[in-house]
C-alpha positions in Angstrom: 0.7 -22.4 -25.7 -2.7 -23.0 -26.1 -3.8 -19.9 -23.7 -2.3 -17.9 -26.0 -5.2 -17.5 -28.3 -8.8 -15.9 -27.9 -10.3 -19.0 -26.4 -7.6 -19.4 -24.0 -7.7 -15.9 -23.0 -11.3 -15.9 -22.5 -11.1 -19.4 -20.2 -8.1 -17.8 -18.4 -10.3 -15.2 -17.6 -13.7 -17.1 -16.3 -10.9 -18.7 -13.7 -10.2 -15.6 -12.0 -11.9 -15.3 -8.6 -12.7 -11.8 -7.6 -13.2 -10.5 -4.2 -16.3 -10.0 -2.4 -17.3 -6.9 -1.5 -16.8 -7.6 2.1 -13.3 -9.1 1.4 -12.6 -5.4 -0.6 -13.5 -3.5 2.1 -11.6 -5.0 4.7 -8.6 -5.3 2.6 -8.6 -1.3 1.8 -9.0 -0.7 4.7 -5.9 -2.6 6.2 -3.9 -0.7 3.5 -5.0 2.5 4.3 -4.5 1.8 8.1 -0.8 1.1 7.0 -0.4 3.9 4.8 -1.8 6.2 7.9 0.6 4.4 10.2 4.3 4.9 8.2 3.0 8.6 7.5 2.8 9.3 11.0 5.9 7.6 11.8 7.9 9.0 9.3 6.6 12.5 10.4 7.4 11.9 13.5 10.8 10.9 13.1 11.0 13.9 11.1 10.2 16.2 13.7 12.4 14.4 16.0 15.6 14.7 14.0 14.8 18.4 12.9 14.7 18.9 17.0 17.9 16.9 17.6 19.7 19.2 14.6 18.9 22.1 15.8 19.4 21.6 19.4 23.0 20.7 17.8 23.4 23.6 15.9 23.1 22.2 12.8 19.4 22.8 11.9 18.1 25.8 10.2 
């Protein structure tokens, strides 16, 4: 295992590629667009089955 050691480390390290700042922006932005999305829907669908409950009776 010759990565495990300083030296390997350390060239382990100068191969990682990072992301642009371009390719960071974009990418958050897709995530929060998601995140944004399934909170609506699940709030949604919340509001929909707290309806349907209590138009049954069973809601609160």
């Amino acid at each position: 295992m010759s990565w495990f050691s300083i030296a390997g480390i350390k060239e382990e390290i100068r191969k990682i590629q990072w992301p642009s700042r371009k390719d960071m922006v974009r990418n958050t932005t897709i995530v929060i667009t998601f995140v944004l999305f399934f909170v609506a829907y699940f709030l949604l669908t919340e509001v929909v089955l707290v309806w349907a409950l209590r138009l049954l009776g069973i809601g609160g």
